[in-house]
C-alpha positions as CSV (number, residue, x, y, z in Angstrom):
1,X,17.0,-1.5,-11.1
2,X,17.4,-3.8,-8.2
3,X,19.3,-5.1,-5.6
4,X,20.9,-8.3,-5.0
5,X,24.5,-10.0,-3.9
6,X,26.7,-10.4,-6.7
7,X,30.0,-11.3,-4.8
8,X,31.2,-12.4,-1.8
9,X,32.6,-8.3,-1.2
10,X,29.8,-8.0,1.1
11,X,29.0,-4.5,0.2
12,X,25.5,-3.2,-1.6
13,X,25.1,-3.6,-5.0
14,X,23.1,-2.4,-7.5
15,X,22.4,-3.5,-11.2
16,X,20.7,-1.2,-14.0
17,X,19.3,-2.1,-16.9
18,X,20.3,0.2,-20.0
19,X,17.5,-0.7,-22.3
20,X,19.1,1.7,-25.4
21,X,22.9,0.1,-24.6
22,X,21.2,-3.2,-24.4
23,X,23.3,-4.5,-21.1
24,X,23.1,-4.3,-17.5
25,X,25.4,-2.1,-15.2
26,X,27.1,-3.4,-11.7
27,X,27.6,-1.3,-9.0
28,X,29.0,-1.5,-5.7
29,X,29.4,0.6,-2.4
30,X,32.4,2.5,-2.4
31,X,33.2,2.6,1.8
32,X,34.0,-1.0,3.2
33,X,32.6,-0.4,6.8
34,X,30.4,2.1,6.5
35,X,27.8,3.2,3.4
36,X,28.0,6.8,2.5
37,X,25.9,6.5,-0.9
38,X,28.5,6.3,-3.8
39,X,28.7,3.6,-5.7
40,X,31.8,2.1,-8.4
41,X,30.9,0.3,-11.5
42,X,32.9,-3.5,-10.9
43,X,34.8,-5.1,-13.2
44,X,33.0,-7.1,-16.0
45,X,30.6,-4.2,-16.0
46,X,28.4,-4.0,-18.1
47,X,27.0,-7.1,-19.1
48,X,25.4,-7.8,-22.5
49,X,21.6,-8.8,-22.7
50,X,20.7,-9.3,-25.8
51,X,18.5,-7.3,-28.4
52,X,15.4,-5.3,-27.0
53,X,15.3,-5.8,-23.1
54,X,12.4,-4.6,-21.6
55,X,12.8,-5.9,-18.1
56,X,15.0,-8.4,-16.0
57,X,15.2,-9.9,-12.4
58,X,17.8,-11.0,-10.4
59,X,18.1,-14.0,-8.6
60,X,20.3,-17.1,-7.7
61,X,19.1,-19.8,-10.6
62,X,22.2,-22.4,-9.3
63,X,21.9,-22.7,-5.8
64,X,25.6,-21.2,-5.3
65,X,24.6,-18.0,-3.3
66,X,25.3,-15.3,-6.0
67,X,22.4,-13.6,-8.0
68,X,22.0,-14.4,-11.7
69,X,20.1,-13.0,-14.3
70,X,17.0,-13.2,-17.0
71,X,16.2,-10.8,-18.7
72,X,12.9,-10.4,-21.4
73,X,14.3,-9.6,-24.8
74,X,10.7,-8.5,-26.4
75,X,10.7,-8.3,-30.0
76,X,12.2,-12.4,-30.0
77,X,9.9,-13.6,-27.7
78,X,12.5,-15.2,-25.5
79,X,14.2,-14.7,-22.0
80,X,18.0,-14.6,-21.8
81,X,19.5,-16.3,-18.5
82,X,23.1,-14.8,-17.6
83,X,24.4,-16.9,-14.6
84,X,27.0,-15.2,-12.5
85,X,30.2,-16.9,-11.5
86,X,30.6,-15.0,-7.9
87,X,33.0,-13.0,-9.2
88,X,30.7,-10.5,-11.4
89,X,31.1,-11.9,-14.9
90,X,28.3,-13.3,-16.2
91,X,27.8,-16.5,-19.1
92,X,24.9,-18.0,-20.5
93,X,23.2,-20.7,-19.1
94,X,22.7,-24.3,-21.2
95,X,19.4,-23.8,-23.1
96,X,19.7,-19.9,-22.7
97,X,17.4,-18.6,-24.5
98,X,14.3,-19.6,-23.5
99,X,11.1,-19.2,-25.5
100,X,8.4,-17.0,-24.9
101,X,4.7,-17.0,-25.9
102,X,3.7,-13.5,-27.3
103,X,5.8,-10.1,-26.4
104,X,6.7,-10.8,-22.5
105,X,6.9,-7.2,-21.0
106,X,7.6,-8.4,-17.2
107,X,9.7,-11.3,-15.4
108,X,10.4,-12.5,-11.9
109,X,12.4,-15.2,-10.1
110,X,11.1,-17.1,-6.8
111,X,11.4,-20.7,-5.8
112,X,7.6,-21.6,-7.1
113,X,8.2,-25.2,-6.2
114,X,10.0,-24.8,-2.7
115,X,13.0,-27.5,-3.8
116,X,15.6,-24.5,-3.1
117,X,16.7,-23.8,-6.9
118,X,15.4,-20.5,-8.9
119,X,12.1,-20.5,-10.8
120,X,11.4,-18.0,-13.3
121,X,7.9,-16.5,-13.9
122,X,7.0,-14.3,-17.2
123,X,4.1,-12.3,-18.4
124,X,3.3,-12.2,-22.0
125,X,1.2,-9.1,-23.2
126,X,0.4,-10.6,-26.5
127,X,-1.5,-13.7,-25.0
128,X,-2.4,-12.4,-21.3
129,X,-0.7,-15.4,-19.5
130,X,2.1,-15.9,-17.2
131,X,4.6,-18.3,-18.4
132,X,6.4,-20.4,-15.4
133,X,10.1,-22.4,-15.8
134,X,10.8,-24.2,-13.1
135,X,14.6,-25.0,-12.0
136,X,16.0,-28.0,-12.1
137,X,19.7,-26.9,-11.4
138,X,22.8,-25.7,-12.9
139,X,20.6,-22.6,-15.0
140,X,18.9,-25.6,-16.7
141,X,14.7,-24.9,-16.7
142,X,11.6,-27.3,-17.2
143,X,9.1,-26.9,-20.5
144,X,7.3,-23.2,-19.9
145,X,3.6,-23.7,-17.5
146,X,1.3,-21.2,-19.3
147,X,-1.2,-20.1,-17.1
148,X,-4.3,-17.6,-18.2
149,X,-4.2,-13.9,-16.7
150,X,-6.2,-10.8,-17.1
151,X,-5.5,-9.1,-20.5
152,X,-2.9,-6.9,-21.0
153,X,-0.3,-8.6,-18.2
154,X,2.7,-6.0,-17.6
155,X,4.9,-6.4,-14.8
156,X,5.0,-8.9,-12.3
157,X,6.9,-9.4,-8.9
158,X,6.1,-11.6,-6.4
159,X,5.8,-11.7,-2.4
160,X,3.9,-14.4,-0.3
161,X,0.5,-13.6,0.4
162,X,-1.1,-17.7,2.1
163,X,-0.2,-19.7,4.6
164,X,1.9,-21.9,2.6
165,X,4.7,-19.9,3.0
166,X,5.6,-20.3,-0.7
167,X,5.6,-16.9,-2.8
168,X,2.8,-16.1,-5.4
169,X,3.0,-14.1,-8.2
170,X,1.0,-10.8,-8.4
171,X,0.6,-9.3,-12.0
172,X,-0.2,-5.9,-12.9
173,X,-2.7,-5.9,-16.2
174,X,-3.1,-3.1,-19.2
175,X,-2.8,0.4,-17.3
176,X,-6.1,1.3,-18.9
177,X,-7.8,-1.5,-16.6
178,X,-6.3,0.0,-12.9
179,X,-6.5,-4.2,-12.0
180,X,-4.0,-6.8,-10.9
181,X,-4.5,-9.8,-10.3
182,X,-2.8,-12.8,-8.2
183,X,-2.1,-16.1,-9.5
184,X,-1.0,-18.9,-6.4
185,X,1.2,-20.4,-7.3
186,X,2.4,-24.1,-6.1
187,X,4.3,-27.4,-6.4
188,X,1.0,-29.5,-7.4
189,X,-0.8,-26.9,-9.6
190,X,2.1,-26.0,-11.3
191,X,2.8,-29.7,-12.0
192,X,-0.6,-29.7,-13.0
193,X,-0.9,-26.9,-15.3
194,X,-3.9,-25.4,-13.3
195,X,-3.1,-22.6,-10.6
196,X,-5.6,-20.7,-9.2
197,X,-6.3,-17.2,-10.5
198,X,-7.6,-14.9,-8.3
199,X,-10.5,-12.2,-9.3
200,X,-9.0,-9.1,-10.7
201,X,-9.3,-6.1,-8.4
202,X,-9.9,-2.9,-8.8
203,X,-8.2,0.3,-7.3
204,X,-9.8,0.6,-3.8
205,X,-12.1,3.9,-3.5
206,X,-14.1,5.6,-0.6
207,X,-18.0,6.0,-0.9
208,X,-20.0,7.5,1.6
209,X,-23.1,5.0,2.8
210,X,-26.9,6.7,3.8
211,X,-28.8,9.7,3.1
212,X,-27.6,13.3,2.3
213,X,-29.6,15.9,2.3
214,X,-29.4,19.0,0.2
215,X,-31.5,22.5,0.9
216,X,-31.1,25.9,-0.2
217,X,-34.5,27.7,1.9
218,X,-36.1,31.0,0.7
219,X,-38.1,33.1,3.4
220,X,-41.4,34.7,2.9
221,X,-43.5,36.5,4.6
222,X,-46.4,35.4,6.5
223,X,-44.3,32.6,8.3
224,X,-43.4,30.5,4.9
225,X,-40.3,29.1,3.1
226,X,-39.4,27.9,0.0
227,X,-37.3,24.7,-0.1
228,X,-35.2,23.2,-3.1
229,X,-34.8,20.1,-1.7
230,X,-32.1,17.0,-3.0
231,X,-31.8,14.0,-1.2
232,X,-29.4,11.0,-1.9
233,X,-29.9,7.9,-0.8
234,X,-26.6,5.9,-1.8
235,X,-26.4,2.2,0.4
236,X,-25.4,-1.3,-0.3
237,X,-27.2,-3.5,-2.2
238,X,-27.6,-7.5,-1.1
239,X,-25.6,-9.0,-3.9
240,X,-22.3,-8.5,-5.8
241,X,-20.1,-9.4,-9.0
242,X,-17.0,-11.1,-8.5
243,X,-16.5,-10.1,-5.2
244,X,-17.5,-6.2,-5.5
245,X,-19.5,-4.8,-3.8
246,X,-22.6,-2.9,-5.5
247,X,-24.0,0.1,-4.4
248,X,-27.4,1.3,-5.2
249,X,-28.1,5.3,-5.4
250,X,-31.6,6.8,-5.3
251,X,-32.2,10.6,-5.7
252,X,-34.8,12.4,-4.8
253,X,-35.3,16.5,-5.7
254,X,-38.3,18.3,-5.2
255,X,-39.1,22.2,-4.2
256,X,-42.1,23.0,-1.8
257,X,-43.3,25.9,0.1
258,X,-43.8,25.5,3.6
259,X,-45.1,27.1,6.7
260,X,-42.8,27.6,9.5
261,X,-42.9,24.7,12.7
262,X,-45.2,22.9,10.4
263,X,-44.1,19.4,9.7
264,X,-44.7,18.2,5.9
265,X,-44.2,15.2,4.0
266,X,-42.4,15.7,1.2
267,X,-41.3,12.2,-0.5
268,X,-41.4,9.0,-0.3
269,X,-39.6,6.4,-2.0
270,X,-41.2,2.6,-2.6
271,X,-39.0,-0.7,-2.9
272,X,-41.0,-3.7,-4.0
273,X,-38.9,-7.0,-4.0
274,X,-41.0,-10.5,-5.3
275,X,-39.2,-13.6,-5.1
276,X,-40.7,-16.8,-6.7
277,X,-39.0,-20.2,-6.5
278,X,-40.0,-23.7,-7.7
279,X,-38.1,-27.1,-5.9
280,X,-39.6,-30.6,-6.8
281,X,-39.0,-33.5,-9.6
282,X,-37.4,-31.8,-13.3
283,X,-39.9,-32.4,-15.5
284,X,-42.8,-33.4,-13.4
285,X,-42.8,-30.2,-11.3
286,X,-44.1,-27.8,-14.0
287,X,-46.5,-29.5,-15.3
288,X,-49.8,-27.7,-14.5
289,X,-52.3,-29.0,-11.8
290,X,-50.8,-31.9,-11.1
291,X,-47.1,-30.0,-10.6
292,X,-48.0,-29.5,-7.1
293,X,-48.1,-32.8,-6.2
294,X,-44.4,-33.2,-7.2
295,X,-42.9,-30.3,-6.6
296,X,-42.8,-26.9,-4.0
297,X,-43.8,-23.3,-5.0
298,X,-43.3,-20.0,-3.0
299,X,-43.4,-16.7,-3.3
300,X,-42.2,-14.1,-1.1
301,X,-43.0,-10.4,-1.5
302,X,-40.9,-7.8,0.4
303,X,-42.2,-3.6,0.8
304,X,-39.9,-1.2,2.1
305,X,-40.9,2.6,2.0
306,X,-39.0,5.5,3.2
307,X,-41.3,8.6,4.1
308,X,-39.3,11.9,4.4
309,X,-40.6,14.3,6.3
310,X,-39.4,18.4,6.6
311,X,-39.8,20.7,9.5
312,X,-38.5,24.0,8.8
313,X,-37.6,26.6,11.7
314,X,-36.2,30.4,11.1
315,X,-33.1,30.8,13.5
316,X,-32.7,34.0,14.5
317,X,-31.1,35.9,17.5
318,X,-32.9,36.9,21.0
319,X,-34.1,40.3,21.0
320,X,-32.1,43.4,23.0
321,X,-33.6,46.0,24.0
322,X,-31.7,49.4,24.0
323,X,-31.1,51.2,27.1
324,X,-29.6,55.1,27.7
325,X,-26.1,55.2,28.3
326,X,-24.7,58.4,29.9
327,X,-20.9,60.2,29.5
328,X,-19.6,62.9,31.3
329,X,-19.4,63.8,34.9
330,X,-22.1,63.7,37.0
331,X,-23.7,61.6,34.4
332,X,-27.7,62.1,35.0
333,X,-27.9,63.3,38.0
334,X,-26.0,66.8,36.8
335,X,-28.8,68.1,34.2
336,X,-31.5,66.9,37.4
337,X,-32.3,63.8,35.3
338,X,-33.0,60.7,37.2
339,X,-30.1,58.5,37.6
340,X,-30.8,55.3,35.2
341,X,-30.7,52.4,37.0
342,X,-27.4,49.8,37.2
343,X,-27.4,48.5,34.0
344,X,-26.7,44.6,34.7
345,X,-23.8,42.9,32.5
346,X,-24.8,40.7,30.2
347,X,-23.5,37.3,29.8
């Protein structure tokens, strides 16, 4: 579904696509001042696609203010452009259809090029690209761009994400992947054939950075303790793929037996990192003994250890001491006991 201005009424409309009916439905607000959420379907309602549609956009392809169609017919590989009159009724434009590569699945319309006219961008599941027609006018559309996406492209809108204040085209790929990925797109690369693709990303997910520490104690006399002991050490590393970030994770689990108050090393966990690198003339540089006169060698040799250490202390509650407590009249002082002393309140 979307929305869009299909006449100069000035109210909302809608338009659905009915992919078993193969056409589109119109709708349009009901109240002429004020909204209250019920639509009528307009005259020259509904509006024929053509065999299989999968998906379609709306946008104005002529320049003359009203939304037009296109709309991805699957199973023939083309896109069907319905240009709209102002008045709701719908033809096809000269050249209508246009070819496809491989079963398109998604479609959008922007101006790509910035020149004010409608340019139409398509993703084709069978050969993971995005197909690009730029307007030139009247519904008429240049040769298809084909530009390489991630595999599996589906759907595709668009909204502008750089300075250049032109929109860009973000494609979702196969659901299996949980990526999309965003093509910029321009006047000069499109020209060109060769806009930038962006790295896929990924779904975005929280980790927790630094050391947890696991212990489940067992007490035993003569002031010791049994620890099962798990520690996690989960921090980033200093490189990355494609922009994403890599984490390393290190576990530790042990059990010891302790004495209380007593600290005790328990682990400790060694990182070694050797780097060698070679700089001088190709060729001359490894050749060995006389290599070093043409060419620079180093080696640097980094040693990181982490030493755990366990102190464990039994928590327990102060000590109370009991005291006589006296009910009745005369308390004490009637069987010619001593009166206890005032017992103070405790805090």
């Amino acid at each position: 579904m979307v929305s869009a201005t299909f006449d100069n009424s000035g109210k909302p409309e809608i338009a659905v696509l009915n992919a078993a009916t193969q056409n589109i439905g119109i709708f349009q607000a009901t109240a002429d001042t004020t909204f209250d959420g019920t639509f009528t379907e307009v005259s020259g309602s509904p509006v024929a696609t053509g065999a299989d549609p999968v998906a379609f956009a709306a946008g104005d392809l002529n320049a003359d203010g009203f939304a037009d169609f296109a709309v991805v017919n699957q199973s023939l590989n083309e896109v069907t452009i319905l240009l709209n009159d102002g008045t709701t009724v719908f033809a096809a434009a000269i050249g209508s259809p246009l070819a496809t590569a491989s079963t398109p699945a998604g479609v959008a319309i922007a101006d790509f090029t910035n020149d004010g006219l409608g340019d139409i961008a398509v993703t084709n599941n069978g050969s993971n690209t995005l197909g690009v027609y730029a307007g030139l006018g009247s519904g008429e559309f240049s040769q298809r761009i084909e530009l390489n996406v991630a595999a599996g492209p589906l759907a595709v809108t668009t909204s502008t994400l750089t300075t250049s204040g032109l929109p860009d085209a973000i494609v979702t790929a196969s659901s299996g992947s949980n990526n999309f990925v965003t093509v910029l797109l321009d006047p000069a690369s499109i020209a060109s054939g060769a806009c930038p693709i962006q790295t896929p990303s990924p779904a975005s997910e929280y980790l927790d950075l630094g050391v947890k520490v696991k212990a489940t104690p067992s007490i035993h006399d003569d002031n010791e303790v049994t620890l099962q002991l798990e520690f996690e050490i989960r921090a980033l590393s200093g490189s990355s793929v494609n922009g994403i970030p890599i984490i390393t994770n290190r576990t530790v689990t042990q059990t010891v037996r302790l004495r209380e108050n007593e600290p005790s090393v328990i682990a400790g966990l060694l990182d070694r990192e050797e780097t060698k690198s070679l700089s001088g003339i190709p060729g001359f540089a490894r050749l060995p003994g006389v290599g070093y006169a043409f060419g620079k060698r180093s080696t640097s040799v980094a040693d990181t250890e982490l030493l755990i250490l366990v102190t464990p202390r039994r928590m327990s509650e102060r000590a109370r001491e009991s005291r006589p407590k006296y009910a009745g009249r005369g308390g004490a002082t009637a069987t010619g006991a001593p009166a206890p002393a005032p017992v103070p309140s405790e805090p």
